[in-house]
C-alpha positions in Angstrom: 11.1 -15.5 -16.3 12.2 -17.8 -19.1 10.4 -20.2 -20.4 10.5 -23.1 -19.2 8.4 -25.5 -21.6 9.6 -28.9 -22.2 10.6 -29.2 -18.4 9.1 -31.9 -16.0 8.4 -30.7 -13.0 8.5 -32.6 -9.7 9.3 -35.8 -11.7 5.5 -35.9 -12.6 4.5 -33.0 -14.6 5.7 -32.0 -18.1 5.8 -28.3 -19.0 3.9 -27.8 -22.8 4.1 -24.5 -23.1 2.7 -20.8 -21.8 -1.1 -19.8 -21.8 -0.6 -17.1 -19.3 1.6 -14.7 -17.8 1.7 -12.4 -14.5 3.2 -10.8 -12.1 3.6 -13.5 -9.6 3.2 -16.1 -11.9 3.1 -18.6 -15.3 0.8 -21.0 -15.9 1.6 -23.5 -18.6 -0.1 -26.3 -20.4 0.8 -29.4 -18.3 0.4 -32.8 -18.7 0.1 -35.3 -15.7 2.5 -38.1 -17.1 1.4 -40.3 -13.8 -2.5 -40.2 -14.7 -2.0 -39.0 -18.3 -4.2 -36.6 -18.0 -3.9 -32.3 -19.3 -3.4 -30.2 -16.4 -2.4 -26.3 -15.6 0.7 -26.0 -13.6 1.4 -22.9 -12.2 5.2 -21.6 -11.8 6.3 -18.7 -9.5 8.5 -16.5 -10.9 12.2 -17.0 -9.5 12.6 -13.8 -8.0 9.9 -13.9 -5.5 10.8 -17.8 -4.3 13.1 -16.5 -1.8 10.2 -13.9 -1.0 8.4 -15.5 2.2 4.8 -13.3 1.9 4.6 -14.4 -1.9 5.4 -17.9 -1.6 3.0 -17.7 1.7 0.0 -16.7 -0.5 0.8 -19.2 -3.3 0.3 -21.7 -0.8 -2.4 -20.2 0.4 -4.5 -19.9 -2.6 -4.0 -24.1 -3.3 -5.5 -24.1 0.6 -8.5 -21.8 -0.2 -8.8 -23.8 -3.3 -8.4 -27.4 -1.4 -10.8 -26.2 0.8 -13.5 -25.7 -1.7 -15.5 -28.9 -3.5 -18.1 -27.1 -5.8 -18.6 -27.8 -9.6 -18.2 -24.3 -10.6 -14.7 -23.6 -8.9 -11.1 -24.6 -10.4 -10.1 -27.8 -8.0 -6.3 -28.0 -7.1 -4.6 -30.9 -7.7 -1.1 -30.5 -6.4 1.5 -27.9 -4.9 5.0 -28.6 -4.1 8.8 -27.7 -4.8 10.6 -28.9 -7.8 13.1 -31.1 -6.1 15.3 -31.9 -9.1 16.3 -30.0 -12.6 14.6 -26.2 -12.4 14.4 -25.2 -8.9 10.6 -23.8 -9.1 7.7 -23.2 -6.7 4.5 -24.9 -8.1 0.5 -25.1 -8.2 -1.5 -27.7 -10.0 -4.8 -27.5 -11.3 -7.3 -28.5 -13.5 -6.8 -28.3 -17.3 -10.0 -25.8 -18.0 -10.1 -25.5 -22.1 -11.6 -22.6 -23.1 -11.7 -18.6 -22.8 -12.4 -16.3 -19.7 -15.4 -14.4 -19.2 -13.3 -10.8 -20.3 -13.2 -12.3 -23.6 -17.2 -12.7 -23.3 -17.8 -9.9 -23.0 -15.4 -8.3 -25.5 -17.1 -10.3 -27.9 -20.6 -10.0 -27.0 -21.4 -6.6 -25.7 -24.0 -6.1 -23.2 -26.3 -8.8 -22.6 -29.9 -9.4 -22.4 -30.8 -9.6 -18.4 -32.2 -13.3 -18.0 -28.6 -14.1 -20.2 -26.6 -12.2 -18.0 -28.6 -14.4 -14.9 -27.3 -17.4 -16.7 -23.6 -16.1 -16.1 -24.3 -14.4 -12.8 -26.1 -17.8 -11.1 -23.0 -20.3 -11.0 -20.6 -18.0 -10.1 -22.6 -16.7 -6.5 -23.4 -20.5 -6.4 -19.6 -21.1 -6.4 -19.0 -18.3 -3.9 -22.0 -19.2 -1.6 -19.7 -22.6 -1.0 -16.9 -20.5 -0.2 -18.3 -18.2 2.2 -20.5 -21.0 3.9 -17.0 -22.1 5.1 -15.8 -18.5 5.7 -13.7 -17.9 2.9 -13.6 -14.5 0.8 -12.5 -14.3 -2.5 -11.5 -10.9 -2.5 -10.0 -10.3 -6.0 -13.7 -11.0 -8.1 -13.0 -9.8 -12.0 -14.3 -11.4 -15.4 -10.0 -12.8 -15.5 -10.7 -14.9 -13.5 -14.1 -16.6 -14.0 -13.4 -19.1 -17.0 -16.1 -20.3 -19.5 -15.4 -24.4 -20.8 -16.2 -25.7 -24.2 -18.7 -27.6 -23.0 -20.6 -24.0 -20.9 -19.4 -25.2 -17.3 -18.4 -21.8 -15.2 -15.3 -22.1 -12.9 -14.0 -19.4 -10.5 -10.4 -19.6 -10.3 -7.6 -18.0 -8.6 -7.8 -17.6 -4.7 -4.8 -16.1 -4.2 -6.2 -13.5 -2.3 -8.5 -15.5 -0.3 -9.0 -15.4 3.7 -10.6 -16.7 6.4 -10.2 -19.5 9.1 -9.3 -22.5 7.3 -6.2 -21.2 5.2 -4.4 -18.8 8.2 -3.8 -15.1 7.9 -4.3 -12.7 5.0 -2.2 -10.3 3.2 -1.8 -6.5 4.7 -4.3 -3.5 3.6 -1.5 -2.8 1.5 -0.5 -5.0 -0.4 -4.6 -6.2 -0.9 -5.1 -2.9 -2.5 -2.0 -3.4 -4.6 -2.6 -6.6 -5.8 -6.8 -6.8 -6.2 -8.1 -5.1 -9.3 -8.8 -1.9 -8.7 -12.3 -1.7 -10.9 -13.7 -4.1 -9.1 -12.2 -3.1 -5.2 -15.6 -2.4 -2.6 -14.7 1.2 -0.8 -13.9 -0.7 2.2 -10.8 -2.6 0.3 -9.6 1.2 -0.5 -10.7 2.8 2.3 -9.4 0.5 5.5 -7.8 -2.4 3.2 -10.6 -4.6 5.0 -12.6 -7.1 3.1 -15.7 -9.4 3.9 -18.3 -11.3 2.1 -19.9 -8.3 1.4 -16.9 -7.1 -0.5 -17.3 -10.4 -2.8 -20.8 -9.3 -3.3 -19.4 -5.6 -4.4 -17.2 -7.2 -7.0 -20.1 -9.4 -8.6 -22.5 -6.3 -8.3 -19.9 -4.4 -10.6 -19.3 -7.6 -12.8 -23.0 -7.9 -12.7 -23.2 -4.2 -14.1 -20.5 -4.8 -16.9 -22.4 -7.5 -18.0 -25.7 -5.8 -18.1 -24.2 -2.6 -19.9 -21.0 -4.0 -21.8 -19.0 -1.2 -19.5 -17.7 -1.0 -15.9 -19.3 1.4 -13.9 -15.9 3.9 -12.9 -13.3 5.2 -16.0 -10.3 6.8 -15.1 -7.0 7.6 -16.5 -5.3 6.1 -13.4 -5.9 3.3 -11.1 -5.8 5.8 -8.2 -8.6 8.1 -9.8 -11.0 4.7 -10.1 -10.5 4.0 -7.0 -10.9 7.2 -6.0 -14.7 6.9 -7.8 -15.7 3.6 -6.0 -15.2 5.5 -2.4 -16.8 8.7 -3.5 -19.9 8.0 -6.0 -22.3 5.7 -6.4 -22.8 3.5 -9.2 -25.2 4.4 -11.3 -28.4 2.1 -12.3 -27.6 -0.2 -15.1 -31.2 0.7 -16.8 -29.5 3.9 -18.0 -27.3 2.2 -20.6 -29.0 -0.9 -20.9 -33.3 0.2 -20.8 -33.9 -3.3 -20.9 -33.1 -3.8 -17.2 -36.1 -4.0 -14.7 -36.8 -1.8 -11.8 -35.9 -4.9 -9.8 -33.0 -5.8 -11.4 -31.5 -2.6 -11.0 -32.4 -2.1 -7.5 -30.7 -5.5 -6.7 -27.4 -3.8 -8.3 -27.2 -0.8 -6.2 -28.3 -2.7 -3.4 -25.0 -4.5 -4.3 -22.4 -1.6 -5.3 -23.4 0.2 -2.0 -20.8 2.2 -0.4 -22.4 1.1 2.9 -21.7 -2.8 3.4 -24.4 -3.8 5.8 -27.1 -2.2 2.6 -25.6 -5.5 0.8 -26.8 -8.9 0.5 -25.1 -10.7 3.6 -23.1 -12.5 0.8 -23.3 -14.6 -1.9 -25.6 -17.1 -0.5 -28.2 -14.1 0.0 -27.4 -12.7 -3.5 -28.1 -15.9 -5.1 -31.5 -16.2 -3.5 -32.6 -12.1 -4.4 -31.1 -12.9 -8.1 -33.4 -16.2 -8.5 -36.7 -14.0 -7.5 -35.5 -10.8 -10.7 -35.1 -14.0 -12.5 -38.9 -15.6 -11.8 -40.3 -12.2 -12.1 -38.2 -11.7 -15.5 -39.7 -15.3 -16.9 -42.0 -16.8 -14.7 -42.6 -20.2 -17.2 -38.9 -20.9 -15.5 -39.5 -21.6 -12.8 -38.6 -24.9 -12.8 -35.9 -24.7 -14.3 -32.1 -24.3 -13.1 -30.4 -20.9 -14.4 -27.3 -22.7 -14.0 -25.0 -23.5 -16.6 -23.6 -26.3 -14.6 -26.9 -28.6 -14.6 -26.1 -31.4 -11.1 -25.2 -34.8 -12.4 -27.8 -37.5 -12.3 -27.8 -39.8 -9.1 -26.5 -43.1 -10.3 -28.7 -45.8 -9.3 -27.0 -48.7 -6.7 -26.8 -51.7 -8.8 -27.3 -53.9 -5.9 -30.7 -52.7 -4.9 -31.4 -54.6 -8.9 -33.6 -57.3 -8.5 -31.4 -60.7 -8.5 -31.7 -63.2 -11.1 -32.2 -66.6 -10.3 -30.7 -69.0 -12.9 -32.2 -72.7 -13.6 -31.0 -75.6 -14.2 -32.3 -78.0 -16.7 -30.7 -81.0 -14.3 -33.4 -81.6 -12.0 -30.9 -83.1 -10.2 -28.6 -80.3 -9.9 -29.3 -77.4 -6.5 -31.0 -74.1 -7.3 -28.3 -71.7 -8.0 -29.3 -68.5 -5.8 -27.5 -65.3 -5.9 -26.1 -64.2 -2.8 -28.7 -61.0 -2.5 -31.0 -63.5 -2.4 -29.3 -65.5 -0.1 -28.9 -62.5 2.5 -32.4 -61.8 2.0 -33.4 -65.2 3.6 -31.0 -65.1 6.3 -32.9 -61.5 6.8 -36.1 -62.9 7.4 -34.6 -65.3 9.8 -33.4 -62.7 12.0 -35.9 -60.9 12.1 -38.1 -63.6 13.6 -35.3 -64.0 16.6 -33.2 -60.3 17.0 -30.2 -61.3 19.5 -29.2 -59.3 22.4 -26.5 -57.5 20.8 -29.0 -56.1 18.2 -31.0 -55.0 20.8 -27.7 -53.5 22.4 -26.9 -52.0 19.3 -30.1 -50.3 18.6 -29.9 -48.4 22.1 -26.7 -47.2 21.4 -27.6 -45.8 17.8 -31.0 -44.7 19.5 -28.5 -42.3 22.1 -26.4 -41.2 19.6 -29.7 -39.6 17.1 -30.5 -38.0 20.7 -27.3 -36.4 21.3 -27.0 -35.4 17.6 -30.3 -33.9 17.8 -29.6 -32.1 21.2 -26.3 -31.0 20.0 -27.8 -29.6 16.6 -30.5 -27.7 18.9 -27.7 -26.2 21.6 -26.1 -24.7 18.1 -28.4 -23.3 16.0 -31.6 -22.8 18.4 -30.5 -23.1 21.8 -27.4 -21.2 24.2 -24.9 -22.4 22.3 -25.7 -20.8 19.2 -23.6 -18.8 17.6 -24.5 -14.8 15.9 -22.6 -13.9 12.6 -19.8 -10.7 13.4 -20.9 -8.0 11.3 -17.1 -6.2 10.2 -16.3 -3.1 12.7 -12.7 -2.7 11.0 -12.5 0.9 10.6 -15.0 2.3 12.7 -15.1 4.3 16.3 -15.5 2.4 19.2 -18.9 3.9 19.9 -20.3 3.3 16.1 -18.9 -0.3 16.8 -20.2 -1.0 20.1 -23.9 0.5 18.2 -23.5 -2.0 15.6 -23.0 -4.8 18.3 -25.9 -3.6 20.6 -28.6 -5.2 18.6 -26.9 -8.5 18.1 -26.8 -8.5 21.5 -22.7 -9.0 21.6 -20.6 -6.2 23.7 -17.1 -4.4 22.8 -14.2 -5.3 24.7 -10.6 -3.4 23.7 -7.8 -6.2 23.9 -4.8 -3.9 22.1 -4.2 -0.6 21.4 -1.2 -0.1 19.1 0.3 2.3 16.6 -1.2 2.3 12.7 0.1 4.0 9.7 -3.3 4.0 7.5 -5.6 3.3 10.2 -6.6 6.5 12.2 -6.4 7.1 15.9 -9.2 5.7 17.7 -10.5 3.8 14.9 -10.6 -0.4 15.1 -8.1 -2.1 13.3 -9.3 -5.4 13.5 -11.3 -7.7 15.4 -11.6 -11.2 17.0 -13.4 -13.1 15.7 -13.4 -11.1 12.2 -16.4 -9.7 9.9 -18.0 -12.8 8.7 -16.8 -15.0 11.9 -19.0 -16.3 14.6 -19.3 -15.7 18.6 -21.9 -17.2 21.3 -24.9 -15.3 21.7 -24.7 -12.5 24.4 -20.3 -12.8 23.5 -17.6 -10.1 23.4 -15.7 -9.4 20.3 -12.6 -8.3 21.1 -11.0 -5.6 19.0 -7.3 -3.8 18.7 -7.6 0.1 18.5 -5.5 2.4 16.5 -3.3 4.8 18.4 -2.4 6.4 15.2 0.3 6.8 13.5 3.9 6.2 15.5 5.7 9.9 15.6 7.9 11.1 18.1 8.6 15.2 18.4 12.5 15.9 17.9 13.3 17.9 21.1 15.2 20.9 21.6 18.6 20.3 21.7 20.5 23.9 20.8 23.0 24.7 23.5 23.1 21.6 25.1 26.0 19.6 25.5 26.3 16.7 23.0 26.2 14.1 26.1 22.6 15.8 27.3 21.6 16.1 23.7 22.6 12.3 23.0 20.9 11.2 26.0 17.2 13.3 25.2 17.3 11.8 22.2 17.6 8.0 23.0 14.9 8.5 25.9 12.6 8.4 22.3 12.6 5.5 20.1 14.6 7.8 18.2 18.5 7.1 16.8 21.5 9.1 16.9 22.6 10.4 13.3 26.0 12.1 12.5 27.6 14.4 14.5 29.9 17.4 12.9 31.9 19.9 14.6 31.8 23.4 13.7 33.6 26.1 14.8 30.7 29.3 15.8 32.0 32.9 17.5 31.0 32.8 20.8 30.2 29.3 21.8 32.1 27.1 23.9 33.0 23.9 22.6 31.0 21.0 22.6 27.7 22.7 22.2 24.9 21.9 20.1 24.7 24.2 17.6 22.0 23.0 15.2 20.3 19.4 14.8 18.4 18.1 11.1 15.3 17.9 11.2 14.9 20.4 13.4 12.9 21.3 16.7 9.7 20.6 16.8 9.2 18.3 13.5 7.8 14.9 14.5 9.6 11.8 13.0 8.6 8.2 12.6 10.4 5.4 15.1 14.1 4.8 14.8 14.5 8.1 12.6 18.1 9.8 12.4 18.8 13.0 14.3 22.1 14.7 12.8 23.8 17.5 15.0 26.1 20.4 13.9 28.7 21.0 17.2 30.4 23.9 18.3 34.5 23.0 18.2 37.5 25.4 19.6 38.5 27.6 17.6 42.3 27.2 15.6 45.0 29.2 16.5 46.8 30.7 13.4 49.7 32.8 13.9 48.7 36.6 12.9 51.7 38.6 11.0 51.6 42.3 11.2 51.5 44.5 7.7 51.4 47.9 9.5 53.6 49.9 7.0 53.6 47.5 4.2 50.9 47.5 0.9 47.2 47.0 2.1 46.3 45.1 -0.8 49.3 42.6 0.3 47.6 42.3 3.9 43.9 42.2 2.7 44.9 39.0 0.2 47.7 36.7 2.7 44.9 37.5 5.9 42.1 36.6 3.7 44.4 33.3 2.7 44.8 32.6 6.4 41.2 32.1 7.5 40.4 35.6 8.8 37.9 37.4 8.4 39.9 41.1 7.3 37.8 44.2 7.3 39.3 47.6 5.8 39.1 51.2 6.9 40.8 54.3 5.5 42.6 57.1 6.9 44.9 60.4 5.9 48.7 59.9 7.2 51.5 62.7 6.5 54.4 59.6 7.9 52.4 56.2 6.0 52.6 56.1 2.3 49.6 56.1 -0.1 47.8 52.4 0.2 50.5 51.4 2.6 48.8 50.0 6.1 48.8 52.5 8.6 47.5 50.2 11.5 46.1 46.3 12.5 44.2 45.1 15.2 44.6 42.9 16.9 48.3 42.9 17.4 48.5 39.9 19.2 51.3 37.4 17.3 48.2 34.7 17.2 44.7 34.9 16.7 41.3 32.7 16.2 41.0 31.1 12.7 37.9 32.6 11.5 38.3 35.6 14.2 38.1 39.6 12.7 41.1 41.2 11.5 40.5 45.1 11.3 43.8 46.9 8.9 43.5 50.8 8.6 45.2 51.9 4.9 46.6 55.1 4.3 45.3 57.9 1.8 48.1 60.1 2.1 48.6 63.8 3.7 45.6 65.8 4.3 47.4 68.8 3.4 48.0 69.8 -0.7 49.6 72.7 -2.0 47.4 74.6 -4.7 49.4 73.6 -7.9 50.3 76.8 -10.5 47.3 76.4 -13.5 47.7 79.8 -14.7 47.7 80.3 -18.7 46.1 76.7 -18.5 42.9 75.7 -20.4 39.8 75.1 -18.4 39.4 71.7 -19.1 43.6 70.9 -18.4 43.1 73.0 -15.0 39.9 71.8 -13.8 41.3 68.2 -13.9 44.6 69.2 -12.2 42.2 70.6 -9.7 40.1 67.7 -9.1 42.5 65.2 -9.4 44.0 66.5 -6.2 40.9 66.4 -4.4 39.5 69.7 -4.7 36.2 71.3 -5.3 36.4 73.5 -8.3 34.5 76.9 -8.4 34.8 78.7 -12.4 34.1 82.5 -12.8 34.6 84.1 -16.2 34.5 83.2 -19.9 37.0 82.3 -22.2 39.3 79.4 -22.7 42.6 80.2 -20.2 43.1 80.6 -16.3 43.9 84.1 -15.7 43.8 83.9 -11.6 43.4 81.0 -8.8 42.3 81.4 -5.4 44.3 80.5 -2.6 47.2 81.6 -4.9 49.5 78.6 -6.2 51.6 77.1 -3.2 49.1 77.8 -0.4 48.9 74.4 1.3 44.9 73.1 2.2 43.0 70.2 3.4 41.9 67.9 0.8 38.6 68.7 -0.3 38.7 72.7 -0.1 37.5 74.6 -2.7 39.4 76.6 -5.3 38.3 79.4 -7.6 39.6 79.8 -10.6 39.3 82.8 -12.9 39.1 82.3 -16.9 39.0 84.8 -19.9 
């Protein structure tokens, strides 16, 4: 994204320049030129403007933020659409001048417990607020806790926030994706499912990097950390840090469990268990607030001030009274005669305090009070319906429908959600994975492509190519092969491709019987056939000429066998005359004729042959010769 500093955005805000850069985002120095005031104006990058899901969770995290009035969380101001000059899709908040805890703890190391309380104590004061009101942070990480000038603790960035009050969240994927992966519970990994509890797993770990200067899980890969935060279990901060307590460390694990329901509820419970390892750490303190964000003062009504009466030195001249004292006296008079509307009045309010009380009974004490959903996402319908059981609350299965990282029979979600609230002696409601959506490819070899065509789309499956193929034996039209093949089970709307058997091509088939068998084998070949050769001796056909073909038909099937027979000559030879010959000269003769040579004797010239010279044999007879 270019920079865009030195723009005004919306008319209102002008663009200073960059403090920060991400994926989905820049923030910029800002200044309000309507209030004159600094603020941070946050700019989506151009790319994913047109991008629904992106632009849905940048509006969602100025409604999670919105939502949210607490000292010790970054307040947004303003979101819109640049209307005029750089078309931009915009968040702004407030100006927060100074560094991020990651820069903390860069500098400093691990900390001393009772300071690492002081960091831990606003921020699960700040997330407390949020999930009072059911909202989850779900992307916890020293980034984004920032530290003022002045020591105030702010919690910013709810992009990834859920619950009720700001509509639906992102999917399991893209959660994972986008929530840093150090910090991720094993749920978030697991089932891409996150609660309070899951906040709680992010500030145990940040609670652990704080205590030891190091997160719990190294890897070389993102996928190998999170692999770690599913599979072991954090290890007690006392063994890099021996100044920890026993209680301070068993708080931790009780916080980085693998098992959600060994965690504090969520941060309001956290808060509470953190403030007792702090009295036991220092117990002079206990009057005093671990917070670095001390409550303002209460500013005292300047009307309950006593009035001054001013005196005149004119004796003549009234008193000059101020009008509380005035309504003061025309108090007192009433109360000596209260009129019928008072009395009116005070009956009515006297109802309402009864129905307020009555209604805050029904609620939190009586039938209508509502039990907290513990999160079943990811579990079997029995373990969930034993995790409901002692709430009281019963299972009911409202949808059952295919998942890709859920497993079949496991819960994708439920209604209301973990974290969410139900009547006692209610049903939760739940949608139950059928697994993932794969459909078998049937068999389809040797059936027409019509039946083949129609087998398929009785599947959510789609018709791929089709290409014809000319196979010995078939008739046309036939299947002859389909990719993938029988058998492999495909996701929905997956191609099917078929090979199908064509007629074959008629080629018109010369005949080489008498003419050079090389000649045939290459124009045959060059025609499509498919030639085979056999030999055969022939006292009428020449030498390599073609004694015979088959078929003889004047046309054949392109593709179809051609069988030529060639010719190897006579089988009959005379004995040639290699008398007074050397051995070597007459042996070759011999051979070359296709006789087997027998040598008797010594010496170096034939002195007699057997059969004699001129006797005609078969090819392949044997001949003696005599040498000396």
């Amino acid at each position: 994204m270019s920079d865009l500093s030195g723009e005004i955005i919306d008319g209102r805000y002008e663009l200073i320049k960059q403090i920060a850069t991400g994926g989905m985002a820049t923030i910029y120095e800002g200044f309000d030129t309507r209030l004159d005031r600094k603020v941070a104006v946050k700019i989506m990058h151009p790319h994913l403007a047109n991008d629904e899901a992106f632009v849905s969770r940048f509006i969602r995290e100025a409604k999670a933020s919105a939502a949210l009035s607490h000292p010790n969380i970054v307040s947004v101001q303003d979101q819109g659409w640049n209307q005029s000059g750089v078309p931009a899709v915009f968040l702004v908040m407030e100006y927060v001048e100074g560094h991020t805890l990651r820069d903390y703890i860069f500098e400093k190391g691990a900390l001393a417990p009772l300071e690492a309380i002081k960091y831990l104590t606003p921020v699960l004061s700040a997330l407390a607020a949020a999930h009072r009101i059911g909202i989850v942070h779900r992307d916890m990480k020293p980034e984004n806790i920032l530290i003022s000038h002045n020591g105030r603790v702010k919690i910013a960035d709810f992009g990834l926030a859920h619950g009720e009050m700001i509509g639906s969240t992102l999917t399991a994927e893209s959660s994972v994706i986008l929530g840093s992966v150090s910090y991720l519970s094993p749920e978030q990994v697991q089932r891409g499912i996150a609660d309070a509890r899951s906040d709680v797993y992010a500030v145990g770990i940040l609670a652990f990097e704080l205590l030891t200067g190091e997160k719990p899980f190294q890897g070389e890969t993102p996928i190998e950390i999170a692999y770690k935060h599913v599979n072991e279990k954090v290890p007690a901060p006392s063994t890099l840090n021996p100044a920890v307590s026993p209680e301070f460390d068993a708080l931790i694990l009780s916080a980085t469990s693998g098992n959600p329901d060994e965690r504090p509820r969520d941060a309001g419970a956290f808060l509470e268990s953190l403030h007792r390892v702090a009295l036991l750490l220092d117990p002079k303190r206990v009057q005093m607030s671990l917070e670095l964000d001390l409550p303002p003062a209460p500013v005292r009504d300047k009307s309950r001030k006593s009035p001054r009466v001013a005196q005149s030195n004119n004796p003549a001249e009234p008193e000059t009274v101020s009008p509380m004292a005035t309504e003061s006296k025309a108090s007192k008079s009433k109360k000596q005669v209260t009129s019928a509307r008072v009395k009116r009045n005070r009956k009515i309010a006297l109802a309402l305090i009864v129905a307020l009380t009555a209604g805050i009974w029904f609620l939190v004490v009586g039938p209508g009070a509502k039990v907290v959903v513990p999160s079943i996402a990811g579990m079997t319908i029995n373990q969930a319906k034993k995790t409901l059981k002692p709430l009281g609350l019963s299972l009911e299965i409202n949808e059952e429908t295919f998942s890709e990282d859920i497993p079949k029979g496991k819960i994708i979600s439920s209604k209301p959600g973990g974290g969410g609230r139900v009547g006692e002696g209610g049903v939760v409601g739940v949608t139950l994975s059928k697994g993932a959506e794969r459909y078998e490819v049937p068999v389809l070899k040797g059936l027409t492509l019509e039946a083949a065509t129609a087998l398929i789309t009785s599947q959510p499956l789609t018709m791929g190519t089709v290409v014809e193929e000319y196979k010995a034996g078939l008739v046309a039209g036939l299947v002859i092969s389909s990719t993938p093949k029988a058998g492999t089970k495909l996701e929905r709307d997956a191609l099917i491709n078929l090979v199908v058997s064509k007629a074959a091509e008629q080629v018109a088939l010369t005949s080489y019987v008498g003419l050079s068998g090389e000649q045939a084998l290459n124009e045959l070949t060059d025609a499509g056939f498919d030639v085979a050769s056999e030999y055969a001796f022939s006292d009428i056909v020449p030498v390599t000429a073609v004694i015979s073909q088959t078929p003889t038909t004047p046309t054949a099937d392109k593709g179809s066998k051609i069988t030529i027979v060639i010719s190897q000559g006579s089988e009959w030879v005379s004995v040639p005359n290699v008398y007074s010959l050397s051995l070597t000269d007459a042996q070759n003769m011999l051979v070359d004729l296709d006789f087997v040579v027998e040598i008797t004797g010594k010496g170096g010239k034939v002195k007699n042959i057997s059969p004699a010279n001129g006797t005609k044999v078969k090819r392949g007879s044997t001949v003696t010769i005599t040498v000396g």
